[in-house]
C-alpha positions in Angstrom: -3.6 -28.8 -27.4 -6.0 -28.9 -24.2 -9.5 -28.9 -24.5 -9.3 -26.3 -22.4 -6.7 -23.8 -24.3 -9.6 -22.2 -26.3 -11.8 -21.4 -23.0 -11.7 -18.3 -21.4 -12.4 -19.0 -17.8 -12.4 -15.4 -15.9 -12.0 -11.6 -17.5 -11.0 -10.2 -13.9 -7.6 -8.5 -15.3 -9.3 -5.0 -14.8 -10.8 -6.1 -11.9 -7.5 -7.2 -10.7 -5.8 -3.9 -11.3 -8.1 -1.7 -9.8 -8.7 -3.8 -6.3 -4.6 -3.8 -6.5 -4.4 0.4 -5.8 -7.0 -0.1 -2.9 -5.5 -3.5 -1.9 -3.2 -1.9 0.1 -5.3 0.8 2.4 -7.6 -1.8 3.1 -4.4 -4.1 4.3 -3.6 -1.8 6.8 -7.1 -1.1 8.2 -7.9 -4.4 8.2 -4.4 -5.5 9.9 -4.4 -2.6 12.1 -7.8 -3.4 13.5 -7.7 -6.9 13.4 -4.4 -7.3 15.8 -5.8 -4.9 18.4 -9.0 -6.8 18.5 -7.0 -9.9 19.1 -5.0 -8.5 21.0 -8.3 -7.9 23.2 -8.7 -11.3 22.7 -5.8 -12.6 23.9 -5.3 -10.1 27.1 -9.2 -10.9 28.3 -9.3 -14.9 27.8 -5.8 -14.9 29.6 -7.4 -13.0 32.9 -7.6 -15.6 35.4 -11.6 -15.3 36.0 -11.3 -16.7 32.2 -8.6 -19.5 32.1 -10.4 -22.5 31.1 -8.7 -25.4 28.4 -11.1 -23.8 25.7 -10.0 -20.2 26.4 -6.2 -21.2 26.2 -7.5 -22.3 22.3 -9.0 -19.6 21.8 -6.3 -17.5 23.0 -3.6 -19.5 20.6 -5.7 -18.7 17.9 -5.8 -15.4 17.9 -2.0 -15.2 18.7 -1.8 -17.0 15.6 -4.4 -14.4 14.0 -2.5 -11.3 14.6 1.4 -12.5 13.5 -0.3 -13.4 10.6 -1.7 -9.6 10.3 1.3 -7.9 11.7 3.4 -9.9 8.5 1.1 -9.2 6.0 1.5 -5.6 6.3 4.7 -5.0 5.3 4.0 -7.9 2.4 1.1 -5.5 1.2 3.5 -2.8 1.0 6.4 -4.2 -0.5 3.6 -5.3 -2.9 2.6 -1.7 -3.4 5.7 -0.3 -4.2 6.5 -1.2 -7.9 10.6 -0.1 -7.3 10.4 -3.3 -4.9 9.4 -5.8 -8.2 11.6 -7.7 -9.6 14.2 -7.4 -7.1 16.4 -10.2 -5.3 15.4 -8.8 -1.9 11.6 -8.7 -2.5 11.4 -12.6 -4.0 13.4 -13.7 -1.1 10.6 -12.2 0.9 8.2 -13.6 -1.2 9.2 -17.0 -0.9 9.1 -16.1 3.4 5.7 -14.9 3.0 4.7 -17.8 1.7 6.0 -19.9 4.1 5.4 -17.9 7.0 1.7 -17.1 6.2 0.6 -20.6 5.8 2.3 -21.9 8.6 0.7 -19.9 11.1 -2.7 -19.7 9.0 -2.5 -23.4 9.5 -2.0 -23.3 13.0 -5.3 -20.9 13.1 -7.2 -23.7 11.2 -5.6 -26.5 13.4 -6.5 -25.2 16.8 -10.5 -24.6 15.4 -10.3 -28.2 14.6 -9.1 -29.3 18.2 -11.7 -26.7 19.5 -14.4 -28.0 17.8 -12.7 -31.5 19.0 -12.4 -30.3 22.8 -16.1 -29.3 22.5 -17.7 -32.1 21.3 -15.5 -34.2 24.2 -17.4 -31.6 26.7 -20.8 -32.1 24.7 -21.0 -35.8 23.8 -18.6 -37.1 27.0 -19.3 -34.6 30.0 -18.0 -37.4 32.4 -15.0 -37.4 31.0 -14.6 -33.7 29.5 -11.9 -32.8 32.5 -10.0 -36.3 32.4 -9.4 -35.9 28.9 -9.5 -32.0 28.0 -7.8 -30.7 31.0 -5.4 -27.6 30.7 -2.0 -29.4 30.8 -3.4 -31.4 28.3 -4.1 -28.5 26.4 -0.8 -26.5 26.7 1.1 -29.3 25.3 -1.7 -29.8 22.1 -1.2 -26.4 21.2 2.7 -26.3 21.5 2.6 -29.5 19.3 0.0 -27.9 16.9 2.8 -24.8 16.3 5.0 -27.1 16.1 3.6 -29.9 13.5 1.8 -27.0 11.4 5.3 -25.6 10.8 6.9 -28.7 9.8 4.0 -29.7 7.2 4.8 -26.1 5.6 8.5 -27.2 5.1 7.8 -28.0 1.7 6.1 -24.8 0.3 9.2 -23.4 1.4 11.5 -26.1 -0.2 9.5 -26.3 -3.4 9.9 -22.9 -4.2 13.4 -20.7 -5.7 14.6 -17.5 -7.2 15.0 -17.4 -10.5 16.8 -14.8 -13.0 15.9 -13.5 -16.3 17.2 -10.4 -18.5 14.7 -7.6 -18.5 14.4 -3.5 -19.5 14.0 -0.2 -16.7 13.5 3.0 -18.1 14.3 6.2 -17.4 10.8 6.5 -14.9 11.7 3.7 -12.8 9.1 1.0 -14.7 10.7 -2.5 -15.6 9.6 -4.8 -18.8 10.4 -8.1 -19.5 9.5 -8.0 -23.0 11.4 -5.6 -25.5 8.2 -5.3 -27.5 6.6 -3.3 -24.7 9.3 -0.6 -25.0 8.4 1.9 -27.4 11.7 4.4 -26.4 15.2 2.9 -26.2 16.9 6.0 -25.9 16.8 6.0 -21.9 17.0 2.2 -21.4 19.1 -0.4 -19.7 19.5 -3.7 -19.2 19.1 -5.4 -16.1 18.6 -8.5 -14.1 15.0 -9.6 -12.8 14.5 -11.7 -10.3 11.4 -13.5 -9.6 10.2 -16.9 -7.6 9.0 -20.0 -9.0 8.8 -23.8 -8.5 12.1 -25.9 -8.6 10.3 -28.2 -10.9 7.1 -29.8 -11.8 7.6 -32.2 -8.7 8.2 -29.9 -6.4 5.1 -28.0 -8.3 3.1 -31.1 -7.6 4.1 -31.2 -3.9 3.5 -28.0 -3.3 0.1 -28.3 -4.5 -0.9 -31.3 -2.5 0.8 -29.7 1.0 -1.4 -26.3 -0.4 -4.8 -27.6 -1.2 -5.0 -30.3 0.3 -3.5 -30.7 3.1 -3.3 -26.9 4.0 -7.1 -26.3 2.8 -9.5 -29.2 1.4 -8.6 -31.6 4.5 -9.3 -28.5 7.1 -12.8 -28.2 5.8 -13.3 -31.5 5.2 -13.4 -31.8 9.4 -14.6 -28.9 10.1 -17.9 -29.6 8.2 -17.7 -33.1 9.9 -17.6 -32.0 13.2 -19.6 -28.4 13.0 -22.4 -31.2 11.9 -21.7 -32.9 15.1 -22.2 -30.1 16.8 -25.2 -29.4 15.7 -26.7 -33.1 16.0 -25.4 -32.6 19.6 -27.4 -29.1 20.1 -30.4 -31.0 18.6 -30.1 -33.5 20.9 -30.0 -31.4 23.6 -33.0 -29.2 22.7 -35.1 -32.8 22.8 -33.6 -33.5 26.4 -35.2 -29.9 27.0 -38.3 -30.3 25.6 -38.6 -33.8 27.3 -37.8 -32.1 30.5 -40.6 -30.3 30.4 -43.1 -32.8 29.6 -45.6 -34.5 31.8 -48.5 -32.7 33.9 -48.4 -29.3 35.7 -47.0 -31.0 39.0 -44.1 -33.1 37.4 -43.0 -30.0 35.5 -42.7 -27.7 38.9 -40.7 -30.7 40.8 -38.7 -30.7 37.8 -38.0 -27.1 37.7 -37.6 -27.0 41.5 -34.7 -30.0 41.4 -33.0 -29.4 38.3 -33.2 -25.6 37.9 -29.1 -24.6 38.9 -28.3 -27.5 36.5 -31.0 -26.1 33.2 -29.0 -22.8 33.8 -25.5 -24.6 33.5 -26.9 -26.2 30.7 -28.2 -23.3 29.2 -25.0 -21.6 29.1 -23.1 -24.5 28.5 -25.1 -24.9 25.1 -24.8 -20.6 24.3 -21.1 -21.4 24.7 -21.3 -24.4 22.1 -23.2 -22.1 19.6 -20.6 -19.6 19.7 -17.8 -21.8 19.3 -19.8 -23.0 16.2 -20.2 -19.8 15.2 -16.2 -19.3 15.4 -15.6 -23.0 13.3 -18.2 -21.5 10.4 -15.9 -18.7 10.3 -13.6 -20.9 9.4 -15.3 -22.8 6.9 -15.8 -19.4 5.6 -12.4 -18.4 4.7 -10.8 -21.7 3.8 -13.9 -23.1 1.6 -13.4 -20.6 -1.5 -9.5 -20.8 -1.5 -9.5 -25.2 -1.5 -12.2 -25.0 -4.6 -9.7 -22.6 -6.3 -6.8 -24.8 -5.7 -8.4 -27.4 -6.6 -9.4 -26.0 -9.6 -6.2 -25.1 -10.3 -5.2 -28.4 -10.0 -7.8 -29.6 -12.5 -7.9 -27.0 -15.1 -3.8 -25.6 -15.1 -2.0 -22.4 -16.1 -4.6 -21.0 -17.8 -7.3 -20.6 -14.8 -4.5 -19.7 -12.6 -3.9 -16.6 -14.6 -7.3 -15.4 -15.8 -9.0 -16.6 -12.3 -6.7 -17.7 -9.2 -4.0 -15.0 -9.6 -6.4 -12.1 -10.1 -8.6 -13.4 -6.8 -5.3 -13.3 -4.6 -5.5 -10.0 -3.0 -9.4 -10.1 -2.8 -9.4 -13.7 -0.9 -6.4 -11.9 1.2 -8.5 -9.3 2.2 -11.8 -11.7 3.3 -9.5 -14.0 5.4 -8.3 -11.3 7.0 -11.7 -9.7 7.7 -13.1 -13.0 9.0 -10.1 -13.1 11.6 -10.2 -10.1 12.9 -14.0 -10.2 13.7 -13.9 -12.8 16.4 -13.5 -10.1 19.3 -17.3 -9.2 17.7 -18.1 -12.4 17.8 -17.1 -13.1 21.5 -18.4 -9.7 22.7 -22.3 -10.4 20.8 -22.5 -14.0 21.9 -20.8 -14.1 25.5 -21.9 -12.3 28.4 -18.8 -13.2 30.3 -16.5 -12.1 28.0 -18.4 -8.9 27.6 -18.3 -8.3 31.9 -14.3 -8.5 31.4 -13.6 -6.6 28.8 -15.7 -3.8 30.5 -14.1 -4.7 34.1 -11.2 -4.0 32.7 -11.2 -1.7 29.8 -14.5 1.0 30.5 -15.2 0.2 34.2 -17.1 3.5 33.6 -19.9 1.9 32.4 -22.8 0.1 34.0 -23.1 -3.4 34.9 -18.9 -3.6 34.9 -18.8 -5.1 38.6 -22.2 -6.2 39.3 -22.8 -9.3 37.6 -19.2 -10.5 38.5 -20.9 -12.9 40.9 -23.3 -14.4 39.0 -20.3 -16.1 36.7 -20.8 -19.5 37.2 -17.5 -21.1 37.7 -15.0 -22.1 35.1 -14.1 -25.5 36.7 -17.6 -26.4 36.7 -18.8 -25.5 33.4 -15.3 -25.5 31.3 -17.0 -22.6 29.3 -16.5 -18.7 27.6 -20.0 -17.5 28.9 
């Protein structure tokens, strides 16, 4: 017996059960939401005034973002409906979902990496930002990132089957797999349950690894390593600031005099870098708690999976989805350009739609969002 047999690691079984009748109302407004701010996304960092290398990320990402959210909708559903359970057609779909999610989850994660990648090129090697990060460049990275993240997610889908067990409906439609549960017989009938599971523990073990590892721990692991870089950069830069203003009253005017077109590049060259960082925390944010849980899961077995990981499903669904549909926020708070097309274009109405249109600095020139 495990050391661990006699610990109770989570109570969340009531917890479970009553986020599970609200689970599926906030799906949909979540879902719904999310994919028409991406959409947003998508349609105003594909208008020409916008097409930079970082943009076409940004712009695979939230494709990404909203297939995810359009096929978790009818997942939520399905989920919902209790006549779906146990049926051949809904652990078929299960074993889908779980493909399908990941893979393009994946692919969100992967492009934030090569974003954060691109952006440290354009921070740390400015000389060399358009030899090396220029948009054909990119096109091909992010068809081989759709590409590649699929593949790695082969084996979630091979590791997993549809298994058969005898089991009890009654007369209201609810299904038991234990007889013991059943306290009237006189309107009950067998029938066959179907439900997914692992081929075996190797294909257990591999899915684990492809899961929380690869899919999860190894995501974070790089996006700490380079949001740090980002931020040593941004220090650096600040210094180069402050240094720029040093010296007597005289140096600092000729300064500002010669060098004040490029301070304002560099001004919003380093607002663009902030929200881009802002967009890889996001990302830590979502994929942090789910690698710990896996990894606990690895660690500690069954036990926590059932009293702590399965319970936690739906509620870690929800905030992943939250966090990716609040990028068009994120964009609209932290990028004036951005803002300036998505009123040019959607409320012309209001103020300041056309007017600062010429004060954009150009795209080729500064490679950025803002």
């Amino acid at each position: 017996m495990s050391a661990s047999s006699n610990v109770t690691f989570c109570d969340l079984k009531q917890f479970s059960k009553d986020f599970r009748s609200y689970h599926i109302y906030f799906s949909f407004i979540i879902c719904t939401l999310g994919s028409i701010l991406n959409a947003f996304n998508i349609f105003i960092l594909s208008t020409r005034q916008m097409r930079s290398p970082t943009n076409l990320i940004l712009t695979a990402l939230a494709t990404a973002d909203v297939i995810v959210m359009l096929e978790y909708m009818p997942f939520a559903y399905l989920q919902h409906e209790a006549a779906s359970y146990f049926t051949y057609n809904f652990a078929a779909f299960l074993i889908f979902h779980a493909f399908f999610t990941n893979a393009f989850h994946f692919i969100s994660c992967t492009l934030a990496i090569i974003l954060a990648v691109w952006r440290y090129i354009a921070v740390k090697f400015p000389q060399r930002n358009i030899a090396w990060c220029h948009e054909t460049r990119t096109k091909y990275t992010i068809l081989l990132t759709y590409i590649f993240c699929a593949c790695v997610c082969v084996p979630l889908l091979a590791s997993m089957s549809i298994n058969t067990k005898s089991g009890f409906q009654t007369a209201n439609g609810s299904i038991a797999v234990n007889a013991s549960l059943i306290t009237n017989f006189t309107q009950v009938r067998n029938i066959t349950i179907y439900y997914t599971g692992y081929r075996n523990s190797i294909f257990k073990d591999i899915s684990f690894y492809v899961y929380g590892i690869v899919l999860k721990l190894i995501p974070c692991i790089l996006l700490v390593i380079l949001s740090t870089l980002l931020l040593i950069e941004l220090f650096n830069a600040k210094k180069r600031k402050r240094s720029l203003h040093g010296g007597n009253k005289e140096t600092r005017l000729l300064k500002k005099k010669q060098h004040h077109k490029h301070i304002e590049q560099e001004k919003q060259f380093n607002r663009t870098t902030k929200m881009l960082l802002a967009v890889l925390l996001l990302f830590l944010m979502a994929e942090f708690p789910p690698a710990m849980l896996g990894l606990l899961l690895h660690i500690l077995g069954e036990k926590f999976a059932l009293e702590c990981y399965g319970p936690l499903g739906d509620l870690l669904d929800i905030f992943t989805l939250t966090i990716s549909a609040i990028n068009f926020v994120l964009y609209c708070i932290m990028s004036q350009k951005f803002r300036e097309v998505f009123r040019e274009h959607f409320v012309p109405f209001l103020p300041c739609g056309k007017a600062v249109k010429t004060q954009w600095i150009s795209l080729q020139t500064v490679n950025t969002v803002v």
